[in-house]
C-alpha positions as CSV (number, residue, x, y, z in Angstrom):
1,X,0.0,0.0,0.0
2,X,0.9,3.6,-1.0
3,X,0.5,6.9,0.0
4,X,-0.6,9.4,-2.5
5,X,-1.4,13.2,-2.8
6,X,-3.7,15.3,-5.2
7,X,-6.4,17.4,-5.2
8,X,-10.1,16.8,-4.8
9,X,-12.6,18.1,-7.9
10,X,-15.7,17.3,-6.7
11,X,-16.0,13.3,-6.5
12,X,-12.6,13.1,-8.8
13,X,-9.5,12.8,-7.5
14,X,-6.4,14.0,-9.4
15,X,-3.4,12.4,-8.2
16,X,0.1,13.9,-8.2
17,X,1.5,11.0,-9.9
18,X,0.6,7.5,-11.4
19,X,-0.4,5.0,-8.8
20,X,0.6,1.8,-10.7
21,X,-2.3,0.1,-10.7
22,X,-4.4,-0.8,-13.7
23,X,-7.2,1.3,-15.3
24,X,-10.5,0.1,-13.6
25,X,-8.7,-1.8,-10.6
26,X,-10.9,-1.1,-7.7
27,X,-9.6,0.3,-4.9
28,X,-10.4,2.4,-1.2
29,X,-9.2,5.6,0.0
30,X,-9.1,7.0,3.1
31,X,-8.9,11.1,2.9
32,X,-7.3,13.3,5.0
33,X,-6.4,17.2,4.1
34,X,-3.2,17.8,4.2
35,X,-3.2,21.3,4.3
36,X,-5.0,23.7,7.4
37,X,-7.5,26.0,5.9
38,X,-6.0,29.7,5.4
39,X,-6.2,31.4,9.1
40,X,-8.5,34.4,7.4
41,X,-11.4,31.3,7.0
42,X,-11.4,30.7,10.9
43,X,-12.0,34.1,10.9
44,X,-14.8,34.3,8.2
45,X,-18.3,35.3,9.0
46,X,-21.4,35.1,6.4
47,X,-23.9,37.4,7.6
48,X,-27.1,36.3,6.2
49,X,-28.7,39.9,7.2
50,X,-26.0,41.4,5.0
51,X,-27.2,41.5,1.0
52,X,-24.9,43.1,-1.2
53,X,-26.8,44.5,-4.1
């Protein structure tokens, strides 16, 4: 078993590189972010009084 990185799109993952398995093989993945969110998102309020028109 390997570990690989990429990027979510949605229900598509796009790996960084080839995983060396055949196209089709079935497999599972566990996912786990690698990165913290941005600290301005802790931060980040939606108001939903607040329209912008």
């Amino acid at each position: 078993m390997s570990a690989l990185q990429g990027v979510i799109h949605g229900k598509t993952i796009e790996l960084e590189q080839e995983p060396g398995l055949p196209e089709g093989q079935r497999v599972t993945v566990e996912i786990r972010p690698l990165d913290e969110p941005p600290a301005w998102l802790e931060r980040f309020v939606v108001d939903p009084l607040v329209l912008v028109s």
